[in-house]
C-alpha positions as CSV (number, residue, x, y, z in Angstrom):
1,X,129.0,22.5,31.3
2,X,129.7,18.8,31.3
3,X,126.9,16.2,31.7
4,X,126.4,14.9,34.9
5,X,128.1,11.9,35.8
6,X,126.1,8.8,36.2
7,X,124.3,8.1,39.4
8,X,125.3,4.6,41.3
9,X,122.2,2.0,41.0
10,X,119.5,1.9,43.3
11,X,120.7,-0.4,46.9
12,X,124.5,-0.2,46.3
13,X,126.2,1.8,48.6
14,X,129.5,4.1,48.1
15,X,132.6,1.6,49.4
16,X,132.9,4.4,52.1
17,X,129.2,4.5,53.3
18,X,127.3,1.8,55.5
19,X,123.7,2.5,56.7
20,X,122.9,4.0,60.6
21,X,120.7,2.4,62.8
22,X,117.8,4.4,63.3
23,X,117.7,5.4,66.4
24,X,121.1,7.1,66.0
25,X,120.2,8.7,62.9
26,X,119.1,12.1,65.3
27,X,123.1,12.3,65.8
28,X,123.9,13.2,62.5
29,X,121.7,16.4,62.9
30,X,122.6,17.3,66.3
31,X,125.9,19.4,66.1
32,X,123.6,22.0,63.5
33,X,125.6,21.0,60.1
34,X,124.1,22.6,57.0
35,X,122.2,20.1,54.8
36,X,121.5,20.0,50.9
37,X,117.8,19.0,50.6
38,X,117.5,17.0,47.7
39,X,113.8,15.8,45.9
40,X,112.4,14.4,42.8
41,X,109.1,13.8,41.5
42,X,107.6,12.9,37.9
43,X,111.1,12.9,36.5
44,X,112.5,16.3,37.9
45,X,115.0,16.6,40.7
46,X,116.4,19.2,41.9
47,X,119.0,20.3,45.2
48,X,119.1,23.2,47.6
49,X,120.9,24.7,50.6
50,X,119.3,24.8,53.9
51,X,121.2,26.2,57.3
52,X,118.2,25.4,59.1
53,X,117.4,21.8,60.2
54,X,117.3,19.5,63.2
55,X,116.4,16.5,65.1
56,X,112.8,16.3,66.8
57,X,112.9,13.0,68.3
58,X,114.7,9.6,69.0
59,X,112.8,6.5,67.9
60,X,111.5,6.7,65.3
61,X,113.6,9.5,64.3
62,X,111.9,13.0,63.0
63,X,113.2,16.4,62.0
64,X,112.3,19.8,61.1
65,X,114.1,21.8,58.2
66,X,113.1,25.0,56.7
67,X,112.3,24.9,53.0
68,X,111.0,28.4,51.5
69,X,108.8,28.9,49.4
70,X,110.4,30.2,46.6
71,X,112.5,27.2,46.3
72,X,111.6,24.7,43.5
73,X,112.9,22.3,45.9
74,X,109.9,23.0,47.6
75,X,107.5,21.4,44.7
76,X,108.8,19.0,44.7
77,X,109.0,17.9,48.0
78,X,105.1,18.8,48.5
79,X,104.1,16.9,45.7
80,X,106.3,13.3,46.0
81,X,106.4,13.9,50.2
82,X,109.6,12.8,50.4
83,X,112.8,14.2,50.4
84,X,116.7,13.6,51.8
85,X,118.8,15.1,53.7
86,X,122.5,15.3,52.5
87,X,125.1,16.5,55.0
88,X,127.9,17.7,52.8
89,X,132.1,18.5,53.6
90,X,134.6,20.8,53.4
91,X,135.4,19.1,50.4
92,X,131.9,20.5,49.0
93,X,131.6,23.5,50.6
94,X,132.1,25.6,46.9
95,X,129.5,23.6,45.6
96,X,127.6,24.0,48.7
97,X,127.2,27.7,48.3
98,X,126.5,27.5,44.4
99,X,123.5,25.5,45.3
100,X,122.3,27.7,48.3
101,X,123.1,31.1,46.2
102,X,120.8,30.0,42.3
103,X,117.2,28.1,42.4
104,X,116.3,26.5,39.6
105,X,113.3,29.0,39.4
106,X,115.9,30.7,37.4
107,X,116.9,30.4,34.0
108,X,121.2,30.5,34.6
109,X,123.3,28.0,33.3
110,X,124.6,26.8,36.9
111,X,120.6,25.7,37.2
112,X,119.3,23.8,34.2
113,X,118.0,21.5,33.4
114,X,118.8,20.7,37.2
115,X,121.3,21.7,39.6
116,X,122.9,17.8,40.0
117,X,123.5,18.3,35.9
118,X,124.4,21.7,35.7
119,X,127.1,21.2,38.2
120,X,128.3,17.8,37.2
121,X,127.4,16.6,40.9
122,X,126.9,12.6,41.3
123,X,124.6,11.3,42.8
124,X,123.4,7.4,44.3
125,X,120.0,6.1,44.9
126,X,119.2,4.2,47.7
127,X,115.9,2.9,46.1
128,X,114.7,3.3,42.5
129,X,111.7,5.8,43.5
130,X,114.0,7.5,46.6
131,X,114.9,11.0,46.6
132,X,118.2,11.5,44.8
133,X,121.4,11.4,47.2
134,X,124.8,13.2,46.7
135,X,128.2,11.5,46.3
136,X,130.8,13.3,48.3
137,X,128.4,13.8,51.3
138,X,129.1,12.6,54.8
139,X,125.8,11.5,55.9
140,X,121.9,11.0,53.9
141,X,118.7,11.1,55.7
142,X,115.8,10.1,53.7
143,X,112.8,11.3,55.0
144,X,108.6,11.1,54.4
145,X,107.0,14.2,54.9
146,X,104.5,14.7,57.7
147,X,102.3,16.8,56.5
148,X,101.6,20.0,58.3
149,X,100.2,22.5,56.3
150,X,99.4,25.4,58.5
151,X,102.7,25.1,60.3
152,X,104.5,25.0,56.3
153,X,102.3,28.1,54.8
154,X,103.1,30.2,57.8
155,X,106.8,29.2,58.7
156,X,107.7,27.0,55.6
157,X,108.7,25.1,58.2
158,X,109.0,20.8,57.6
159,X,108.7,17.9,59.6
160,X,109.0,14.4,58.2
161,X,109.8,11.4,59.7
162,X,113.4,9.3,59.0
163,X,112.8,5.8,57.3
164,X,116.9,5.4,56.3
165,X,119.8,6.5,56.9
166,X,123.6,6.1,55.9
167,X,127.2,7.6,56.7
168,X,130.7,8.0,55.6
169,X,132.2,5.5,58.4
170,X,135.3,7.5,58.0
171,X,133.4,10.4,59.7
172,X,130.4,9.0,61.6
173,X,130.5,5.2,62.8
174,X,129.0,2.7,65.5
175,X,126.3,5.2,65.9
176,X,128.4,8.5,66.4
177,X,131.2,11.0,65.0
178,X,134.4,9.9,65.3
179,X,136.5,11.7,67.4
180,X,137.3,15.4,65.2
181,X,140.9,14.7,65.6
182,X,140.4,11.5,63.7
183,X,138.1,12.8,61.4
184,X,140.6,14.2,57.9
185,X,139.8,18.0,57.6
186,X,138.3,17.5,54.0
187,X,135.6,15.3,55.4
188,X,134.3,17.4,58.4
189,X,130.8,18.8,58.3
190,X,130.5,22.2,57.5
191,X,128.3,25.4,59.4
192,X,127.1,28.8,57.6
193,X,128.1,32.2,59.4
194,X,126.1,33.8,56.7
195,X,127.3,35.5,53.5
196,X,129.0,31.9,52.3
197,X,130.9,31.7,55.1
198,X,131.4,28.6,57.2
199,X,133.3,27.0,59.8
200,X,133.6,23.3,60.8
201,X,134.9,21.4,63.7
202,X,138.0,21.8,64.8
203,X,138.6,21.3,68.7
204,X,136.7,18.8,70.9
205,X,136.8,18.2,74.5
206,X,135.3,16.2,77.4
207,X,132.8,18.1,79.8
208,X,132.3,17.1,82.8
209,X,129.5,17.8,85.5
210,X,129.5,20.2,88.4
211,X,129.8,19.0,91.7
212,X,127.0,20.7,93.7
213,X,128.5,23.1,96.5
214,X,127.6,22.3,99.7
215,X,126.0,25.3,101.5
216,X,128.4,26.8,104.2
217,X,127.1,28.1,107.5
């Protein structure tokens, strides 16, 4: 397996990617798209699959993902109380399902010494001590934990709170998706059926509201 490529320095950006205000970040969450949570903490890092996520509130932005607690993901994200959230393509849908299918609790090749190395997948770093964030992806939430323990023993449910965000403004700009037609087919978000298969989106249309009928006599 080759070495992981080299991760961009800390505060320099992917030509594609500029940062989302925060009080638009919600949006990026708010179709359902899977999510790779990503972590690190005295020197490990590690990256996982999770279906289910979403926004919990506007300003300041929150959200709620599921992490289980089998995951070494999960360590990690307990003991630094950070983590991201990395909204990955069709274009990584393959490595996608590698991540969600092997935890680095195992002793595979496709998991040591972490999944971004094992899998040769690049990453960049917002800030030097930030959770590490995936090249390729289409949007990157980093997020501080909030810490509920009762509600993560029970459910392994999350919530943290978003301090930055960032998109692909081929896909996501001036606070919202581009239209889907617009959007190239490679670059669109992806959603799990279940059993490593996913859909993304592929027709979009206006709704408009009902006029209330007017009672007749």
């Amino acid at each position: 397996m080759p070495p992981s490529r080299t991760a961009l320095p800390a505060g320099s950006l992917p030509s594609t990617v500029a940062p989302v205000a925060l009080p638009h970040a919600y949006r990026l969450l708010n179709h359902g798209p899977t999510v790779l949570v990503s972590a690190a903490h005295n020197g490990q890092r590690n990256l996982m699959a999770a279906a289910w996520n979403m926004p919990l509130d506007f300003d300041p932005p929150k959200v709620a993902v599921v992490i289980d607690k089998s995951t070494f993901t999960r360590g990690l994200v307990e003991a630094s109380g950070r983590f991201a959230l990395n909204l990955p393509p069709v274009a990584l849908a393959d490595a996608t399902l590698t991540v969600g299918s092997v935890s680095a609790r195992d002793s595979g090749p496709a998991t040591q010494p972490d999944k971004f190395t094992a899998l040769n997948l690049p990453t960049w770093q917002a800030t030097p001590d930030g959770p590490p964030l995936l090249q390729g992806c289409v949007g990157w939430l980093v997020c501080k934990l909030l810490p509920q323990p009762e509600l993560q023993q029970a459910h392994d449910l999350f919530l943290a709170q978003v301090e930055s965000a960032w998109a692909d403004t081929r896909v996501f700009a001036q606070g919202k998706y581009l239209p889907v037609a617009d959007i190239p087919p490679e670059l669109r978000t992806l959603h799990h059926l279940g059993a490593g298969v996913f859909v993304s989106p592929g027709w979009q249309w206006q709704a408009r509201q009902l006029e209330p009928v007017t009672p007749s006599h």
